[in-house]
N, CA, C and O atoms as a GROMACS GRO file, in nm:
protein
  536
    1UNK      N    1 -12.887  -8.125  -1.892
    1UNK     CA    2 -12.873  -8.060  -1.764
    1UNK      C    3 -12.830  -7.916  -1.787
    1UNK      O    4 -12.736  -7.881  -1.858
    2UNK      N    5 -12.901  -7.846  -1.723
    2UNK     CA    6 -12.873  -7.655  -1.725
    2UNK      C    7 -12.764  -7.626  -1.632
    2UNK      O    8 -12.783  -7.652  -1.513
    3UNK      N    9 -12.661  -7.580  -1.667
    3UNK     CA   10 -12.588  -7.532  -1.594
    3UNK      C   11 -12.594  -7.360  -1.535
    3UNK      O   12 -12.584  -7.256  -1.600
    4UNK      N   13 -12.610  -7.377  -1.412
    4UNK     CA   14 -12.666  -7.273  -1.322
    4UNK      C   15 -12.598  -7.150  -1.264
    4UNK      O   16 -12.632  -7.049  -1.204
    5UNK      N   17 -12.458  -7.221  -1.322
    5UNK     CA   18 -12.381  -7.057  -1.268
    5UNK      C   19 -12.388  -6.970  -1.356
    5UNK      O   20 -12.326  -6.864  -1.355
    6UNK      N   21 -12.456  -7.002  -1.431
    6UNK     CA   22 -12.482  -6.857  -1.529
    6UNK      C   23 -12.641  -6.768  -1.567
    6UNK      O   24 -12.676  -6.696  -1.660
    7UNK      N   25 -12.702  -6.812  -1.457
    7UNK     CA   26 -12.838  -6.771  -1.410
    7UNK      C   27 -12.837  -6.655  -1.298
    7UNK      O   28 -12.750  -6.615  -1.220
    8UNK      N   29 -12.925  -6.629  -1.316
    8UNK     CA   30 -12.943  -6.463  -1.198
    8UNK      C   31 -12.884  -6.477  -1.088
    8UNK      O   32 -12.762  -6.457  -1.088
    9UNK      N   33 -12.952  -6.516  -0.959
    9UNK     CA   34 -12.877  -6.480  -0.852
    9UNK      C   35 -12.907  -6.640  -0.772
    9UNK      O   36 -12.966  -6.728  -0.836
   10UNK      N   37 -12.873  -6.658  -0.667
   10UNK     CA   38 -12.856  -6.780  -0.618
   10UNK      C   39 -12.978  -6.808  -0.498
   10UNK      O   40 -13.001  -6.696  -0.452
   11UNK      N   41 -13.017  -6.852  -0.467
   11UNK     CA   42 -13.193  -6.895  -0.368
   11UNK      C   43 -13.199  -6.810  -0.261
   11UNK      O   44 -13.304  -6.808  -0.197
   12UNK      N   45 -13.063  -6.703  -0.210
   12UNK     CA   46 -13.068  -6.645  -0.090
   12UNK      C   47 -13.109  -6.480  -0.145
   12UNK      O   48 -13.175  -6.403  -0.075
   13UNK      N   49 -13.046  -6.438  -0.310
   13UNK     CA   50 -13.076  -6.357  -0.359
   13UNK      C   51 -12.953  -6.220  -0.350
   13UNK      O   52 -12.949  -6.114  -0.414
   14UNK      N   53 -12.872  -6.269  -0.254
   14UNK     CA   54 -12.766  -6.182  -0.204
   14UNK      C   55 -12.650  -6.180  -0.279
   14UNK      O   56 -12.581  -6.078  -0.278
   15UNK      N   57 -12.603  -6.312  -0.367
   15UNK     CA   58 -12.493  -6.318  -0.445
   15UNK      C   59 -12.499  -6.331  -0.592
   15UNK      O   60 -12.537  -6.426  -0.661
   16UNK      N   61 -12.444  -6.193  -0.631
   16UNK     CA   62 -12.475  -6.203  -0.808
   16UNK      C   63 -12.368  -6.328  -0.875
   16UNK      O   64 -12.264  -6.384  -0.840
   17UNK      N   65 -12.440  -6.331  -0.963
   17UNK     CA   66 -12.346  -6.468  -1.070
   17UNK      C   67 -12.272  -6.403  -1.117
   17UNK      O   68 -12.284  -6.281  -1.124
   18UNK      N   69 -12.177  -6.467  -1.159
   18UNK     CA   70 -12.083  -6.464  -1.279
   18UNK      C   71 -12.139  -6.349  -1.389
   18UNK      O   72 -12.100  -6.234  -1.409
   19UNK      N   73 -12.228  -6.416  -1.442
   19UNK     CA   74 -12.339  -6.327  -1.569
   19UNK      C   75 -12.359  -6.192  -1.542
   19UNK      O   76 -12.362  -6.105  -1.629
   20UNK      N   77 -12.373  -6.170  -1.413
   20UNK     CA   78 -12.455  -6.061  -1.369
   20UNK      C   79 -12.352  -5.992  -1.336
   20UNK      O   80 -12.381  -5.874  -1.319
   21UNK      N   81 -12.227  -6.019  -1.317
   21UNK     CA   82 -12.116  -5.937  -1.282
   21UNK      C   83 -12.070  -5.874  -1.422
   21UNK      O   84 -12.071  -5.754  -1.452
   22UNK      N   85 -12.026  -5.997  -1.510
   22UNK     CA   86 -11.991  -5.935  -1.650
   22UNK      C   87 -12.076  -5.826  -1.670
   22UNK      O   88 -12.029  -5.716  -1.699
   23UNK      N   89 -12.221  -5.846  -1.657
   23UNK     CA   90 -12.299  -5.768  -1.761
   23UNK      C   91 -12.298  -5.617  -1.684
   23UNK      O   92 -12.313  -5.532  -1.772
   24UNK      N   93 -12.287  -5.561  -1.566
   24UNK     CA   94 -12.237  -5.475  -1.478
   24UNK      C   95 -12.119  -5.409  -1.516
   24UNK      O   96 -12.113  -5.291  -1.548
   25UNK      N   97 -12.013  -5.501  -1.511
   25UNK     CA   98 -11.894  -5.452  -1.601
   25UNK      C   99 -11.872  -5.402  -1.696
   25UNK      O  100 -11.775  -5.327  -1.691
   26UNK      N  101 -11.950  -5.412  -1.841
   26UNK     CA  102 -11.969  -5.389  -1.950
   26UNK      C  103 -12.060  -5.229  -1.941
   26UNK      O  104 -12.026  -5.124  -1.996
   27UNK      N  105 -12.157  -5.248  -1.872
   27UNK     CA  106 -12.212  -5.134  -1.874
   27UNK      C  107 -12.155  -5.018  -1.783
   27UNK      O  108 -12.203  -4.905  -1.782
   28UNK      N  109 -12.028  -5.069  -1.692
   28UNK     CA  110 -11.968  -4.944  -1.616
   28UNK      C  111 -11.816  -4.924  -1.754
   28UNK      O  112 -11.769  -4.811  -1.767
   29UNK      N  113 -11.776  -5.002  -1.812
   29UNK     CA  114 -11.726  -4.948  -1.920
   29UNK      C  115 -11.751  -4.890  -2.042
   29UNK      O  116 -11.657  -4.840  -2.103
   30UNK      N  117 -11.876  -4.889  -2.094
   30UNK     CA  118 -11.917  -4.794  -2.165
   30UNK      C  119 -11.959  -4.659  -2.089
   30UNK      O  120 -11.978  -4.556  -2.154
   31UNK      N  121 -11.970  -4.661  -1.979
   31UNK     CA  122 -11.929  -4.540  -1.907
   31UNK      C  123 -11.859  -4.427  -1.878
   31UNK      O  124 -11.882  -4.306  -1.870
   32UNK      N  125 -11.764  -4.501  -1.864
   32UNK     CA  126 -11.576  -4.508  -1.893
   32UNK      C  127 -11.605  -4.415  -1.985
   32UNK      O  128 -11.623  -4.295  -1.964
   33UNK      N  129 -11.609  -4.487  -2.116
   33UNK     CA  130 -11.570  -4.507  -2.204
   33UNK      C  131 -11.636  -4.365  -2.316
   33UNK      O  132 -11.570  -4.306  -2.402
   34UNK      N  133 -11.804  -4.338  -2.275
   34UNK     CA  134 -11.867  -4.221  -2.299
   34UNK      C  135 -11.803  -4.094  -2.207
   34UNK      O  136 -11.796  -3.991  -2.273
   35UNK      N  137 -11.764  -4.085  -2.097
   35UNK     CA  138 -11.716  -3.966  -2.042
   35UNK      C  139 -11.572  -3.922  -2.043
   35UNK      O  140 -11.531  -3.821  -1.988
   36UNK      N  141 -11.493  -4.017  -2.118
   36UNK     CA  142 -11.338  -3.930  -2.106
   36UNK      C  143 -11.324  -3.859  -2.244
   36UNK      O  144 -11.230  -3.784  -2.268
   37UNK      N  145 -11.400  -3.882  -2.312
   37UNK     CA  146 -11.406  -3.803  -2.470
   37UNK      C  147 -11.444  -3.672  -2.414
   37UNK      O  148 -11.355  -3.586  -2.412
   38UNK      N  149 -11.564  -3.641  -2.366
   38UNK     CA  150 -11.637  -3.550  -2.288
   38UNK      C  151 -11.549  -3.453  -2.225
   38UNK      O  152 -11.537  -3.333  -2.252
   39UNK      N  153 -11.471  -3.544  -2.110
   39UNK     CA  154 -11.337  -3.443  -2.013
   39UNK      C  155 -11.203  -3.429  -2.082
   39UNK      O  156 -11.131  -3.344  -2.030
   40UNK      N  157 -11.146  -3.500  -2.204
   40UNK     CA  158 -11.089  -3.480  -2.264
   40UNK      C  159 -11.133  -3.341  -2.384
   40UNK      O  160 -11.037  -3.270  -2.412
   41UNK      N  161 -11.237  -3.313  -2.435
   41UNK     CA  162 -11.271  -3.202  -2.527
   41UNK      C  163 -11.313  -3.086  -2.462
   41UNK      O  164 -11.336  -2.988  -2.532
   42UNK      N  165 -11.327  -3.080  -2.332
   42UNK     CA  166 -11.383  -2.983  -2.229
   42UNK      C  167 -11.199  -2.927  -2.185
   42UNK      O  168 -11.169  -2.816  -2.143
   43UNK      N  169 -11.121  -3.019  -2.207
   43UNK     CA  170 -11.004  -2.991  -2.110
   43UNK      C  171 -10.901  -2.921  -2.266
   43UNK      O  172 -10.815  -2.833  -2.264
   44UNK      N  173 -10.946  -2.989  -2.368
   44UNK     CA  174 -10.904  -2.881  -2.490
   44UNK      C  175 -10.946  -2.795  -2.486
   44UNK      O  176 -10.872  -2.698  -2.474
   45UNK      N  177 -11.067  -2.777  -2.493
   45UNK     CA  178 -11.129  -2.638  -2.576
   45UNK      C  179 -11.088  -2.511  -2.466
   45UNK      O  180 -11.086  -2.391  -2.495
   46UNK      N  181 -11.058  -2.562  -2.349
   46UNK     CA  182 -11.009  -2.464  -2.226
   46UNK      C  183 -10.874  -2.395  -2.286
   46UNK      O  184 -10.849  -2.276  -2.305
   47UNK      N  185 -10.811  -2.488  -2.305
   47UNK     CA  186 -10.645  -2.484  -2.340
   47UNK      C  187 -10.654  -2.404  -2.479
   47UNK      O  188 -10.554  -2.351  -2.527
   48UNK      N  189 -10.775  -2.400  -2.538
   48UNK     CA  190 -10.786  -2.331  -2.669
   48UNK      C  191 -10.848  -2.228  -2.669
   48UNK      O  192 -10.864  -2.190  -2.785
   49UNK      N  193 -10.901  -2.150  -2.582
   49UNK     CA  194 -10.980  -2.063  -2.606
   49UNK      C  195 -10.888  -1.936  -2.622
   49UNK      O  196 -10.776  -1.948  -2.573
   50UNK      N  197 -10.914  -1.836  -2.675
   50UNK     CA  198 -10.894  -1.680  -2.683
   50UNK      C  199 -10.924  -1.620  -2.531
   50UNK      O  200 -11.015  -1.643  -2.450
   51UNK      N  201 -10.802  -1.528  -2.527
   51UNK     CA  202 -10.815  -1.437  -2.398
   51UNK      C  203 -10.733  -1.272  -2.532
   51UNK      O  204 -10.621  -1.282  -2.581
   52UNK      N  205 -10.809  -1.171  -2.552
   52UNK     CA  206 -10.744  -1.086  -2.622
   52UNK      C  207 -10.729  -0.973  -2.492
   52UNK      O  208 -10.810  -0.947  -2.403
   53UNK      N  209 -10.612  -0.926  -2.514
   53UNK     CA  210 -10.562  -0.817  -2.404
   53UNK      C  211 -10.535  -0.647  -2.508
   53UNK      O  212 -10.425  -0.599  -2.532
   54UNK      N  213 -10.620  -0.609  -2.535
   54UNK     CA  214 -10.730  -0.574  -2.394
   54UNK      C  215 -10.810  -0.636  -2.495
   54UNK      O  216 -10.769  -0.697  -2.593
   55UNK      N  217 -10.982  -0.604  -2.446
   55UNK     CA  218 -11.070  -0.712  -2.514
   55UNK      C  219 -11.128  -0.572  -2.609
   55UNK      O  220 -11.100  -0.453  -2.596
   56UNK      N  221 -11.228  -0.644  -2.714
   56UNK     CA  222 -11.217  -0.572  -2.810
   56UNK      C  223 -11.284  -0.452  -2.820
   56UNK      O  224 -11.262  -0.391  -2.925
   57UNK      N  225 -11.399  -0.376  -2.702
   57UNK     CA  226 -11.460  -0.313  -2.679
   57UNK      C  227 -11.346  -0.160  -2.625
   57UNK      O  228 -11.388  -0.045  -2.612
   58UNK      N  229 -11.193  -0.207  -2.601
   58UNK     CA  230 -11.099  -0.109  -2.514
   58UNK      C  231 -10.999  -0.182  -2.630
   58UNK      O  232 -10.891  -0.212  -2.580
   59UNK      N  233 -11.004  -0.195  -2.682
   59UNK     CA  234 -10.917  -0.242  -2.829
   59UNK      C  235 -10.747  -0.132  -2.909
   59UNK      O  236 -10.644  -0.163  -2.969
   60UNK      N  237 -10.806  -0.009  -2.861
   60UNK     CA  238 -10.718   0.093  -2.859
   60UNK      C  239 -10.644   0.147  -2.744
   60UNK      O  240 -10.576   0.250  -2.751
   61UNK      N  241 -10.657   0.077  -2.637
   61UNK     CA  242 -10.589   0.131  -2.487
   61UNK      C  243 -10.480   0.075  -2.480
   61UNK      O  244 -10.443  -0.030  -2.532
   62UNK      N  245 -10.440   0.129  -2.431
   62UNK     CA  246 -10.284   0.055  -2.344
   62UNK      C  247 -10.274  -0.034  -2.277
   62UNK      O  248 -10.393  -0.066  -2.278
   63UNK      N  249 -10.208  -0.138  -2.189
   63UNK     CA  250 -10.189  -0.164  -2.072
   63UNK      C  251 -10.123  -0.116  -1.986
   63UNK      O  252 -10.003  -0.101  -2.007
   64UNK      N  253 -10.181  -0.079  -1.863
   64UNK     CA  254 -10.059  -0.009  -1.763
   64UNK      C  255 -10.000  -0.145  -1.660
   64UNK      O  256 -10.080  -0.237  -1.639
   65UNK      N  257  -9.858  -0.151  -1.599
   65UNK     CA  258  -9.813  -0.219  -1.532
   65UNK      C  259  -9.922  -0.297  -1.417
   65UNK      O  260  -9.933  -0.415  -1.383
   66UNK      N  261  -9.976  -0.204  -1.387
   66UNK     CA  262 -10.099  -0.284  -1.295
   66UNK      C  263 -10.205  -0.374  -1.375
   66UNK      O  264 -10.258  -0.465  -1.313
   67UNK      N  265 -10.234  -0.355  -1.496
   67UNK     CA  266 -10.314  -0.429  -1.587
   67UNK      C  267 -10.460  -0.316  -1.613
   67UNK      O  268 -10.561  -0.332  -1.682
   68UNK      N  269 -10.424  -0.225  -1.543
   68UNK     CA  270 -10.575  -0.076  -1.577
   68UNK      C  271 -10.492  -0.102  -1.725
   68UNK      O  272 -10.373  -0.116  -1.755
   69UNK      N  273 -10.634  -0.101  -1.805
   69UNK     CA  274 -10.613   0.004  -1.984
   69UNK      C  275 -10.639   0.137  -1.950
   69UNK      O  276 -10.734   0.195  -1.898
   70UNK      N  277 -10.533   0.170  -1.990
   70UNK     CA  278 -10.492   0.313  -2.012
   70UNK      C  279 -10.511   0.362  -2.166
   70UNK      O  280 -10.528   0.282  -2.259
   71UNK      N  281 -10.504   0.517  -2.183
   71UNK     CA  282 -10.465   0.566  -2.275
   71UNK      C  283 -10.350   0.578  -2.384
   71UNK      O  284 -10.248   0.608  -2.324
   72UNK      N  285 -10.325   0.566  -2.525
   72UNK     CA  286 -10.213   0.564  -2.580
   72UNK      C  287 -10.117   0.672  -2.529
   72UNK      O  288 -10.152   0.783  -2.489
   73UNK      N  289 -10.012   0.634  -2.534
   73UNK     CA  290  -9.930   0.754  -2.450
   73UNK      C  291  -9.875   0.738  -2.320
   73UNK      O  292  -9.757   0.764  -2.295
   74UNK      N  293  -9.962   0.692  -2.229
   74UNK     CA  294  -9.931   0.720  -2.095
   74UNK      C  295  -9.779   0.637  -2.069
   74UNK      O  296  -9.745   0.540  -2.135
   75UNK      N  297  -9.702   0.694  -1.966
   75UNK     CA  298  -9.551   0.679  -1.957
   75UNK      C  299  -9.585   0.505  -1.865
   75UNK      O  300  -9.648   0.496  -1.760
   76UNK      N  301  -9.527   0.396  -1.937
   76UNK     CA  302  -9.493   0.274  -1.860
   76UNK      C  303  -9.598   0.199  -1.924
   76UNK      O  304  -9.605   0.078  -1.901
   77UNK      N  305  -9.661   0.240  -1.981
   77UNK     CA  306  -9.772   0.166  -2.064
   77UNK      C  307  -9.737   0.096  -2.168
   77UNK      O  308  -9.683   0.142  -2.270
   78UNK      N  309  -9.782  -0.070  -2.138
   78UNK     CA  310  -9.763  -0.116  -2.315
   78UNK      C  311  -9.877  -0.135  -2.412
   78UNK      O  312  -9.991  -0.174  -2.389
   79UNK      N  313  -9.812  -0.093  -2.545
   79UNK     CA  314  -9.954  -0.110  -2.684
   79UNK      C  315  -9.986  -0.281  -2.623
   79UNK      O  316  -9.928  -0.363  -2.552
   80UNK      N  317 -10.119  -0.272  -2.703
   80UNK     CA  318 -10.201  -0.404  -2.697
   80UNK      C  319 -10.141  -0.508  -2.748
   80UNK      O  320 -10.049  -0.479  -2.825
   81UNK      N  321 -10.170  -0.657  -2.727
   81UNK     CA  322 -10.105  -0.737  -2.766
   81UNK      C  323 -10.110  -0.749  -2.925
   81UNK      O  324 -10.207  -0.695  -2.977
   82UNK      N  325 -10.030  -0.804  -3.000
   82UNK     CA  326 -10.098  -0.838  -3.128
   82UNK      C  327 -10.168  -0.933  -3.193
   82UNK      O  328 -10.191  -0.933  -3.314
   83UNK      N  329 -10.212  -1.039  -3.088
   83UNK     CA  330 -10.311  -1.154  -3.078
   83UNK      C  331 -10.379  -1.174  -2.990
   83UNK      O  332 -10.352  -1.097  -2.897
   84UNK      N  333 -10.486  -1.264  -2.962
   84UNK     CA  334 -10.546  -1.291  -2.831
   84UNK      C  335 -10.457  -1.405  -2.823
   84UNK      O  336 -10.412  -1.467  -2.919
   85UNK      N  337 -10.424  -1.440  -2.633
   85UNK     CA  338 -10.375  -1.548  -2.598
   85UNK      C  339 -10.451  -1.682  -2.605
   85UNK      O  340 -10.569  -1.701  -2.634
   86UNK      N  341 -10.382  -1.743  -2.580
   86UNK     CA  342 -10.463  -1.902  -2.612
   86UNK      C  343 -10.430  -1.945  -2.501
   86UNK      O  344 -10.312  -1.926  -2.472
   87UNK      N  345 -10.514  -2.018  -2.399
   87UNK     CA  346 -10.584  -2.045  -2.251
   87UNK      C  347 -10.466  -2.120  -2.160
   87UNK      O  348 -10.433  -2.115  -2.042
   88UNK      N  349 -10.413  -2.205  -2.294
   88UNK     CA  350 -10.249  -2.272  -2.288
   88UNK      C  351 -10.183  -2.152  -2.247
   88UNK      O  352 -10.148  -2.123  -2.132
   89UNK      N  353 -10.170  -2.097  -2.334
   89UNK     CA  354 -10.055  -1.977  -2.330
   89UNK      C  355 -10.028  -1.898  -2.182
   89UNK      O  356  -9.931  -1.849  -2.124
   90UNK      N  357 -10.170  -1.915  -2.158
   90UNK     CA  358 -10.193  -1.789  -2.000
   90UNK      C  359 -10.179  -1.938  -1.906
   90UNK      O  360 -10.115  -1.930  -1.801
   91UNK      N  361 -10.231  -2.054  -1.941
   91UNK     CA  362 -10.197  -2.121  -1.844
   91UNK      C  363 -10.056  -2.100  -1.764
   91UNK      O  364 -10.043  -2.084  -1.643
   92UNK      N  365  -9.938  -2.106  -1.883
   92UNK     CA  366  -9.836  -2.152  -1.865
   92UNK      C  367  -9.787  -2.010  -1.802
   92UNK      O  368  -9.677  -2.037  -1.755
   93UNK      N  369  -9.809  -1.894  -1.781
   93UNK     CA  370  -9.796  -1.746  -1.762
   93UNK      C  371  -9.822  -1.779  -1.607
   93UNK      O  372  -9.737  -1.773  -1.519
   94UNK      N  373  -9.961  -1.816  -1.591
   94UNK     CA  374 -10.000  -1.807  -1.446
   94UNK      C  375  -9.897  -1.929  -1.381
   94UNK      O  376  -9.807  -1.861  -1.331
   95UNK      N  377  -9.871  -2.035  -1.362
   95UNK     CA  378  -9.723  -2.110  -1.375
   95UNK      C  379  -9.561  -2.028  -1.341
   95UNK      O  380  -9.464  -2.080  -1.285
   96UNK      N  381  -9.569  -1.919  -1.382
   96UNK     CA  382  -9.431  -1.834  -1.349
   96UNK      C  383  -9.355  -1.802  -1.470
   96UNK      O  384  -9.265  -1.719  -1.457
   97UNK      N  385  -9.381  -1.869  -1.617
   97UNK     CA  386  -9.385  -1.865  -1.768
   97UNK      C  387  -9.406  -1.687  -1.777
   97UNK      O  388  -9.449  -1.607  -1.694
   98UNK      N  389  -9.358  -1.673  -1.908
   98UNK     CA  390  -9.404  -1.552  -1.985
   98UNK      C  391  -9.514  -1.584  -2.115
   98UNK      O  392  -9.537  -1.692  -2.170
   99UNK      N  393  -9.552  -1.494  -2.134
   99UNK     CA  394  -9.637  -1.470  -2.219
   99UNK      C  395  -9.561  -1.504  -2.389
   99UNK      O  396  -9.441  -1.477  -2.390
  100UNK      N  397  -9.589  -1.532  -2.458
  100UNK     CA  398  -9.485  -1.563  -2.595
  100UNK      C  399  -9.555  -1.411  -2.677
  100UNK      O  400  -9.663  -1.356  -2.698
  101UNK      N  401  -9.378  -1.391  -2.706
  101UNK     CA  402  -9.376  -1.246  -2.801
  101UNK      C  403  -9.380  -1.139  -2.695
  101UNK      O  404  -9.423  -1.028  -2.728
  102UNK      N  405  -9.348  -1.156  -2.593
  102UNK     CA  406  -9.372  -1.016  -2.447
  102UNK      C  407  -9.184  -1.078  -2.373
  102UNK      O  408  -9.123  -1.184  -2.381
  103UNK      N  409  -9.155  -0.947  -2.308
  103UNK     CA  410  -9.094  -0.965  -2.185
  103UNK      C  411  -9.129  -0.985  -2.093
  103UNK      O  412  -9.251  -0.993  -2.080
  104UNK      N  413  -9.049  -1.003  -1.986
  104UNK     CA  414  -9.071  -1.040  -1.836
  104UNK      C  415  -9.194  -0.890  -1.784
  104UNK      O  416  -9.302  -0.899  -1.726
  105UNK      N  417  -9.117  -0.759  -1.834
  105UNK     CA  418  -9.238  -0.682  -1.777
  105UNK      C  419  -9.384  -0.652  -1.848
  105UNK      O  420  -9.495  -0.641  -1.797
  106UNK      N  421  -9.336  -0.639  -1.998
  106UNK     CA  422  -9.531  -0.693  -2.049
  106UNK      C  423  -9.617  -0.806  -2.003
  106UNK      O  424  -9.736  -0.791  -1.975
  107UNK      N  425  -9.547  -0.932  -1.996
  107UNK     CA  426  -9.614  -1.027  -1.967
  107UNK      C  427  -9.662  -1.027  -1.830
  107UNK      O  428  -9.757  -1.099  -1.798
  108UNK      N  429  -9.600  -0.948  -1.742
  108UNK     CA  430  -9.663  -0.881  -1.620
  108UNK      C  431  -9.766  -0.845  -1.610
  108UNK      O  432  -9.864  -0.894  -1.555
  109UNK      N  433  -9.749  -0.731  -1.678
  109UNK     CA  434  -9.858  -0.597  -1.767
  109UNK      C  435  -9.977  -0.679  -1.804
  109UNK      O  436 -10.090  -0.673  -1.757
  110UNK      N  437  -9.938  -0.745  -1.882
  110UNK     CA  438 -10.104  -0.821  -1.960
  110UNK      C  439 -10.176  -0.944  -1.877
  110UNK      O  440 -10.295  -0.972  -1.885
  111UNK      N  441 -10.058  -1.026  -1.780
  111UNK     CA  442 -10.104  -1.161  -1.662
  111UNK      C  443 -10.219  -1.028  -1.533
  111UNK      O  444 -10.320  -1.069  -1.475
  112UNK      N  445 -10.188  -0.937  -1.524
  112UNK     CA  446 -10.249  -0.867  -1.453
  112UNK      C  447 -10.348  -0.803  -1.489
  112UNK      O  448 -10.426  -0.775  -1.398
  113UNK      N  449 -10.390  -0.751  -1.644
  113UNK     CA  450 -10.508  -0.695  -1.690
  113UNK      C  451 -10.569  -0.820  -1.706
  113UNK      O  452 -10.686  -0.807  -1.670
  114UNK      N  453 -10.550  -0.927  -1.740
  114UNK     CA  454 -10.606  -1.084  -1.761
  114UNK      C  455 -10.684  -1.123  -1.632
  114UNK      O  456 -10.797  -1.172  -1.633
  115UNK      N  457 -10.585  -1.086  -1.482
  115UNK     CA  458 -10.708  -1.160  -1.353
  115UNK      C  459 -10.756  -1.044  -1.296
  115UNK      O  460 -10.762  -1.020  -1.175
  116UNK      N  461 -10.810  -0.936  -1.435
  116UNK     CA  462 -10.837  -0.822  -1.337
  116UNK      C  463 -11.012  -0.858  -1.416
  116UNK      O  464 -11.125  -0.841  -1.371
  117UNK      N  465 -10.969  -0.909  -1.539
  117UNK     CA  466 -11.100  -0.984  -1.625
  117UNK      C  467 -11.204  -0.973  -1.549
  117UNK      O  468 -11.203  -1.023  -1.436
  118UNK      N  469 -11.308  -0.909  -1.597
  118UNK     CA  470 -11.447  -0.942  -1.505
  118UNK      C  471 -11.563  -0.994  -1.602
  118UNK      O  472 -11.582  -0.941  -1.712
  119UNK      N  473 -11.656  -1.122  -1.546
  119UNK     CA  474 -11.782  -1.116  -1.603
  119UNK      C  475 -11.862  -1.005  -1.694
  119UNK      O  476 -11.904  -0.895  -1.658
  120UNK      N  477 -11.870  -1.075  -1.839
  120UNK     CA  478 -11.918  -1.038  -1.945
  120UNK      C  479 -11.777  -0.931  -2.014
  120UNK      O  480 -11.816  -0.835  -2.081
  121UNK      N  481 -11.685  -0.941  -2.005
  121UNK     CA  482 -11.536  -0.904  -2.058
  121UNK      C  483 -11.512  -1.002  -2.137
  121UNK      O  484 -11.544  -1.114  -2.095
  122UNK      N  485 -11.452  -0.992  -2.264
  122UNK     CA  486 -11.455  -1.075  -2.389
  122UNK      C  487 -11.290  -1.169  -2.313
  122UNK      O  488 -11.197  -1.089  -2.304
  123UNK      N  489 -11.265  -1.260  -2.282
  123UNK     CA  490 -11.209  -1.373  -2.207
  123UNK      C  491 -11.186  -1.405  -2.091
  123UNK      O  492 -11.099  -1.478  -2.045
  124UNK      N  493 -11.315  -1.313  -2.015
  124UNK     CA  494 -11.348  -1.397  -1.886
  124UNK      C  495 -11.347  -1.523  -1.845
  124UNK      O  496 -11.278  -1.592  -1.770
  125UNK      N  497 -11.486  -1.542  -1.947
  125UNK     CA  498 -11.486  -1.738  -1.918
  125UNK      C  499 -11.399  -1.815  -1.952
  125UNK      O  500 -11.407  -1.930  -1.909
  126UNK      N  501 -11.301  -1.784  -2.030
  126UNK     CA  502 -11.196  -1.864  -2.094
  126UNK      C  503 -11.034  -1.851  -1.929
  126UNK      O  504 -10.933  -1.921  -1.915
  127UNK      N  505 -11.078  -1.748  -1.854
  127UNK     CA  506 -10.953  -1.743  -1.788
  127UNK      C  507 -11.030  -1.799  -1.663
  127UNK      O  508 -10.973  -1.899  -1.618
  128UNK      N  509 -11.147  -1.763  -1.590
  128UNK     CA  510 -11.249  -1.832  -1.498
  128UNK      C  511 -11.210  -1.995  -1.531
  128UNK      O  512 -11.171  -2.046  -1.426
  129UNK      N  513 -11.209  -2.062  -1.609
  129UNK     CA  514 -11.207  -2.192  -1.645
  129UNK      C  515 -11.073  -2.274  -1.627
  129UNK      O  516 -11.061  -2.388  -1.583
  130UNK      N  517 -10.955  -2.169  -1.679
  130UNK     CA  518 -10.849  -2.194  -1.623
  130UNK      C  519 -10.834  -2.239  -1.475
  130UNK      O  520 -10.807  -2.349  -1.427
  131UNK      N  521 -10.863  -2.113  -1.415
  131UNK     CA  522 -10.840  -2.125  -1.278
  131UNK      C  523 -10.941  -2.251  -1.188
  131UNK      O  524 -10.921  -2.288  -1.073
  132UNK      N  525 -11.075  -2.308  -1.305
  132UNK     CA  526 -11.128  -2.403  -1.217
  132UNK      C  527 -11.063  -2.556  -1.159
  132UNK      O  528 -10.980  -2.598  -1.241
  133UNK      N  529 -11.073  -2.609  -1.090
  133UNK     CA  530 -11.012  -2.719  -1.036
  133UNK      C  531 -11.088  -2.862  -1.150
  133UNK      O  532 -11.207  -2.869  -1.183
  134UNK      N  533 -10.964  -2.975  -1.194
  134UNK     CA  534 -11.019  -3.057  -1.261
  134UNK      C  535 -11.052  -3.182  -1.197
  134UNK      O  536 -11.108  -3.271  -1.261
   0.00000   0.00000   0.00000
């Protein structure tokens, strides 16, 4: 004798089996299971990217308090950073944080040349990405 609760669906066609549930299950957990690697390495590489202040094309400018690169020299201006930030780093800046290796007023200085960043500026997309919603 065949036992039937483990056959397709039942004579009305409306109620899946047992079988048909597992096998549903299995395939919404390899689902799972393929996309959090995905939003997990998308949600690093954010947290990792380079933001250099200023970017490397204005590499010799200043920052002025408003975040304009300025000229070496100009009065209230700070020299360039001595690294690019890491996406973490500005995260935690935009947060109410400082910048690591800056004071309260560089880290001003550079959080403001950072969202002044425009398309095709060497860490645009890295600060654009920040600010996207997860």
């Amino acid at each position: 004798m065949t036992d039937r609760s483990d056959e397709g669906q039942d004579d009305a066609g409306a109620v899946p089996t047992r079988r048909r549930v597992l096998v549903l299950g299995a395939v919404g957990a390899s689902a799972v299971v393929s996309i959090r690697p995905a939003l997990a390495q998308t949600a690093g590489s954010v947290l990792n990217c380079d933001i250099p202040v200023p970017d490397p094309s204005r590499a010799g400018g200043h920052i002025a308090g408003d975040g304009k690169v300025v000229q070496s020299g100009t009065a209230g201006a700070f020299p360039p950073a001595s690294r690019p930030f890491k996406g973490e780093e500005v995260r935690r800046a935009m947060n109410g944080g400082t910048l690591p290796g800056t004071d309260y007023e560089r880290s001003r200085a550079y959080m403001n040349y950072i969202r002044r960043l425009q398309h095709g500026t060497s860490g645009f997309t890295c600060f654009a990405s920040l600010q996207s919603p997860r």
